[in-house]
C-alpha positions in Angstrom: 112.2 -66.8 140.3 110.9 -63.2 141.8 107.8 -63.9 140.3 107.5 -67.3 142.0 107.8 -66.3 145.3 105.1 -63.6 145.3 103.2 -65.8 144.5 104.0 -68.7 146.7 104.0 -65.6 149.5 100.4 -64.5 148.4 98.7 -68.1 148.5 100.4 -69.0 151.7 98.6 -65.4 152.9 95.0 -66.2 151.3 94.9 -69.6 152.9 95.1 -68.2 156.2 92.3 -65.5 155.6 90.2 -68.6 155.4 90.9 -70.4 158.6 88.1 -69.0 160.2 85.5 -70.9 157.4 83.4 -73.5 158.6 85.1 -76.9 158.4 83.8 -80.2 156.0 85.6 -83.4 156.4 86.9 -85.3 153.4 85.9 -88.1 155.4 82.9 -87.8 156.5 81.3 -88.8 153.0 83.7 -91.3 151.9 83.5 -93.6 149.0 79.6 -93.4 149.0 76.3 -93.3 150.5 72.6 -93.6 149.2 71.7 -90.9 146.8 68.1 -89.3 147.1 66.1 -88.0 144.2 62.7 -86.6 144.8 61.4 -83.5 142.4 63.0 -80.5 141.9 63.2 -77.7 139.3 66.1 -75.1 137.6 64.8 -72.0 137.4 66.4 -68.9 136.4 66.1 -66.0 139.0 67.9 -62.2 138.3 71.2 -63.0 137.0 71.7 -66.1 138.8 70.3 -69.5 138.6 68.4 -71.6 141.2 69.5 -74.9 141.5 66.5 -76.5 143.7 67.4 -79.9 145.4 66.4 -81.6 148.7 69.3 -80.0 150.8 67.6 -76.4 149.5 69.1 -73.9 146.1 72.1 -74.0 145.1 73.1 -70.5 143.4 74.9 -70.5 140.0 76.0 -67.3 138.1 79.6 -66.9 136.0 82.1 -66.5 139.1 81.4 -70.6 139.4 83.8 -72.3 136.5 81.7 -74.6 134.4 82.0 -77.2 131.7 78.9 -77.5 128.7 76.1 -74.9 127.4 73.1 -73.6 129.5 70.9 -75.5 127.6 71.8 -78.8 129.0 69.2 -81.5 129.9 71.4 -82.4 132.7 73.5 -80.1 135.6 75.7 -81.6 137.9 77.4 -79.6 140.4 80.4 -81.0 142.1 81.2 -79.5 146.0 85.1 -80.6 146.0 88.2 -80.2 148.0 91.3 -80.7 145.7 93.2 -82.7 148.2 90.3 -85.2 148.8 91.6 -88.6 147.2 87.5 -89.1 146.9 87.2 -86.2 145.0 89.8 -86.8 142.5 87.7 -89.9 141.9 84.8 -88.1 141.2 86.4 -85.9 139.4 87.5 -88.0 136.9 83.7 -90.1 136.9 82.3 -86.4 136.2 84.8 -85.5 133.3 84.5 -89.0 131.7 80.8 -88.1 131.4 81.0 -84.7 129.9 83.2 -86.0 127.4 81.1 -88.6 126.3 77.9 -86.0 126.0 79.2 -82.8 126.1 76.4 -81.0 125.2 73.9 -82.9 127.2 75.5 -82.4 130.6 76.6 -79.0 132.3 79.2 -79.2 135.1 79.4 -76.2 137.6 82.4 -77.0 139.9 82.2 -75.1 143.8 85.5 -74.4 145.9 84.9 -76.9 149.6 88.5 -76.7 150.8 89.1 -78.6 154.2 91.4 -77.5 157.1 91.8 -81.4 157.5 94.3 -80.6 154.3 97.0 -78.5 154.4 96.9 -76.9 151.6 93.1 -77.4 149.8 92.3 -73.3 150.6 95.2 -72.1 149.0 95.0 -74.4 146.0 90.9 -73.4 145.5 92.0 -69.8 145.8 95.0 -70.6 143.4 92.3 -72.5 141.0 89.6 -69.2 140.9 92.5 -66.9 140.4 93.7 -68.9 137.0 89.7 -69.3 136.5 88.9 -65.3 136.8 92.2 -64.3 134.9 92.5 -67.0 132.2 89.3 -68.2 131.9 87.6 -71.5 131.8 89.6 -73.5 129.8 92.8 -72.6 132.0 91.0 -73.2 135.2 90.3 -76.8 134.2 93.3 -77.4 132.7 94.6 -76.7 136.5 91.9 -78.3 138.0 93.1 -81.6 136.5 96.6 -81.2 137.1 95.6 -80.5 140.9 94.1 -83.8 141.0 96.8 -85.8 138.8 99.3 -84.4 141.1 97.5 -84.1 143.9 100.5 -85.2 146.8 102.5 -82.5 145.1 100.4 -79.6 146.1 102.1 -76.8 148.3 102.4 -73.3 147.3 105.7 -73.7 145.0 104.2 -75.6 142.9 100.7 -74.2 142.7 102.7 -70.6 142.1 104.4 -72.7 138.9 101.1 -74.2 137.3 99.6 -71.1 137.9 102.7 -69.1 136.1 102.2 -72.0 133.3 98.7 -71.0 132.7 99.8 -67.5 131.8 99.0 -66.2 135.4 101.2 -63.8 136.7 102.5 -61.9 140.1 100.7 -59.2 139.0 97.1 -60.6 138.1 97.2 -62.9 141.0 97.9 -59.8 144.1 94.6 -58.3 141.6 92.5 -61.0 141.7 93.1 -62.6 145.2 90.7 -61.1 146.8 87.8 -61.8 144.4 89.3 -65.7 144.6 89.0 -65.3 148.4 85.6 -63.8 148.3 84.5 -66.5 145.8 85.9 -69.6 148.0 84.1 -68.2 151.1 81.1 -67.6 149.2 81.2 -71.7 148.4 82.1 -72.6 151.8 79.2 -70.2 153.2 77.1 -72.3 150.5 78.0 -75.3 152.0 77.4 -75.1 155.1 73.6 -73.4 154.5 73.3 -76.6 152.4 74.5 -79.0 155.6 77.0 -80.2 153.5 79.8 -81.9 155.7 82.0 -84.1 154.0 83.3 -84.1 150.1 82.9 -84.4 147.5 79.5 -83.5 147.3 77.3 -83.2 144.0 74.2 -82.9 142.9 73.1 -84.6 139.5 70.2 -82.1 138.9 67.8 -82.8 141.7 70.1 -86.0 143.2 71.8 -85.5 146.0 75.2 -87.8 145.6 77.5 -88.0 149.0 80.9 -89.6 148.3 82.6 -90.7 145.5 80.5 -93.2 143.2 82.0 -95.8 140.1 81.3 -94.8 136.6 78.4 -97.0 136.1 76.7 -95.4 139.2 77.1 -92.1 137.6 75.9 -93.0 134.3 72.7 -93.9 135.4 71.7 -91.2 137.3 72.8 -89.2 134.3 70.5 -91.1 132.2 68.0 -90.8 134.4 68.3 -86.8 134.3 68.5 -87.3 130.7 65.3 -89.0 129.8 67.4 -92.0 128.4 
């Protein structure tokens, strides 16, 4: 129970360090608006990777918790707010499609919590803590528990999913403020990108606003595919 409530204490206290970040509205993307699609690259630059899409490059390097090999045909990075009911929709569209093709498609997920939502900074700073102490698998593992139980999010319970994923007291006060710095960086990303609503992806050089259907998705995968 000690345990617990540094925890809850901690994210409460790494929420408000990020009050000041610029603010994107859940709602300003909505279910869905046209997608745009003219040529791009992904070329590797230091120890980063470049990203290029209409809105400008979109950084990638091993802070940034990802799904599928480097070598994939097709990258789709997802801009999300884990309180956004549209992004849990788009969640699930973009892990239905790595599963079906999971080493044809690369998904590199990026922290845009909203103050519109009470507690979407604390839970993407909860999310990169599990990420940077337990590791991919852990992170997504939370990442889809944040969206199945997405009303249930406050900092009790994101100290307990934590705690379940083998995070404790300890590793989170060590790796808040890497978490923090990471989130910021994302929000930072953002807004350089004019990003203002979420969830916002990019299926290699396709710039998708809003939340899409399946079948939507699958054919702009395709498309990035050569299928």
């Amino acid at each position: 129970m000690r345990a617990a409530k540094v925890n809850r204490r901690l994210f409460g206290k790494a929420a408000l360090a990020l009050l000041g970040a610029p603010v994107v509205g859940c709602g300003a993307h909505g279910p869905a608006k046209p997608p745009t699609s003219p040529a791009a690259g992904f070329p590797a630059k230091d120890d980063r990777e470049s990203l290029s899409t209409p809105e400008g490059d979109v950084w990638i390097d091993a802070l940034d918790p990802q799904l599928g090999p480097k070598s994939a045909r097709c990258v789709i990075v997802v801009f999300s707010d884990f309180q956004c009911p549209f992004c849990r929709d788009a969640a699930l569209v973009v892990r239905r499609l790595h599963k079906e093709r999971p080493e044809a498609i690369r998904v590199v997920f990026k922290h845009l919590p909203t103050q519109l939502h009470r507690s979407a900074q604390a839970a993407a700073i909860a999310a990169q803590i599990v990420f940077l102490e337990a590791g991919s698998q852990a992170f997504w593992r939370f990442h889809d528990r944040l969206f199945a139980e997405q009303e249930q999010i406050d900092d009790e319970h994101l100290a307990d999913w934590a705690a379940a994923e083998g995070v404790s007291a300890d590793a989170i006060v060590a790796r808040a403020p890497s978490a923090e710095r990471r989130v910021r960086d994302d929000v930072e990303l953002a807004s350089r990108l004019g990003i203002h609503g979420t969830p916002h992806l990019y299926v290699n050089d396709r710039v998708v606003e809003g939340a899409y259907p399946y079948e939507a998705m699958k054919e702009w995968v395709d498309a990035a595919l050569g299928a």
